[in-house]
C-alpha positions as CSV (number, residue, x, y, z in Angstrom):
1,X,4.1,-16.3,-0.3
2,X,5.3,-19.9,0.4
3,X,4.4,-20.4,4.0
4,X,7.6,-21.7,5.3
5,X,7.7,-18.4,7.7
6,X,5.5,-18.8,10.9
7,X,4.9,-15.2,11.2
8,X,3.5,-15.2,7.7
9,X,0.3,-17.9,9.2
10,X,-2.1,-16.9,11.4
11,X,-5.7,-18.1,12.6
12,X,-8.4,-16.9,10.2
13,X,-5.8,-16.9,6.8
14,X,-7.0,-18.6,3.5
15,X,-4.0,-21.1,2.7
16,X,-3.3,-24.1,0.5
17,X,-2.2,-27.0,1.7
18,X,-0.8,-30.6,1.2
19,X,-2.1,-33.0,3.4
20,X,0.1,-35.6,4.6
21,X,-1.7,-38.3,2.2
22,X,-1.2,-36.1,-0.5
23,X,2.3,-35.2,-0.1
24,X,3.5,-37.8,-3.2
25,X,1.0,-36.6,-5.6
26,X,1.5,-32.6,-4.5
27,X,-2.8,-32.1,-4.4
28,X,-3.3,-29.0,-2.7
29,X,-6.4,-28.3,-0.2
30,X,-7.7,-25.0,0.6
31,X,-9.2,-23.7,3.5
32,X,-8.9,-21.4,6.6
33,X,-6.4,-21.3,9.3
34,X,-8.1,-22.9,12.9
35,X,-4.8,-23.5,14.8
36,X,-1.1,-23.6,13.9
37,X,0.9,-26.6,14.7
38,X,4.2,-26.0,14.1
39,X,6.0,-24.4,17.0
40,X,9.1,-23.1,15.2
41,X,9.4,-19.9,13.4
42,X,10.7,-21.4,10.3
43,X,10.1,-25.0,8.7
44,X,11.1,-25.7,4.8
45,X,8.2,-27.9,4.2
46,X,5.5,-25.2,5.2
47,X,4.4,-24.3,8.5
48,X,2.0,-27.3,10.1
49,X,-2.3,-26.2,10.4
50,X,-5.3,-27.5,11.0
51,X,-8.3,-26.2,8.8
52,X,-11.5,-25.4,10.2
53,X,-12.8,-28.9,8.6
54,X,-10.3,-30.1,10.6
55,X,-7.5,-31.4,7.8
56,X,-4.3,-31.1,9.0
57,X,-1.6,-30.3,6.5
58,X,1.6,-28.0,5.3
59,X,1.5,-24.6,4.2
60,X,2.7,-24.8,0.7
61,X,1.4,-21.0,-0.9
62,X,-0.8,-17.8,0.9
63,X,-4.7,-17.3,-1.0
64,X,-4.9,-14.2,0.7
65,X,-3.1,-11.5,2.7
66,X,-5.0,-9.2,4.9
């Protein structure tokens, strides 16, 4: 899954995203769902988190679906 879907994110998910100074290089992070940012049900960048260390970046691909 890609993450662009908001009803595919929620708290507690293992995601990998691309933090905003990564965005030119494409480096992905991975970490947990704390919050979800973006408000709209759809965005084709990847939905907007925060991490539980507190990064804040894109959804760009789903580790795990539970």
């Amino acid at each position: 899954m890609n993450g662009q879907s908001r009803t595919d994110v929620y708290v507690g998910l293992e995601v990998d995203v691309v933090l905003k100074q990564d965005q030119r290089s494409g480096r992905l992070t991975r970490g947990i769902v704390e919050e979800i940012l973006t408000n709209s049900s759809f965005h084709p960048h990847g939905i907007k988190v925060r991490l539980e260390s507190g990064e804040v970046g894109r959804v760009q691909n789903i580790a795990t679906k539970q």
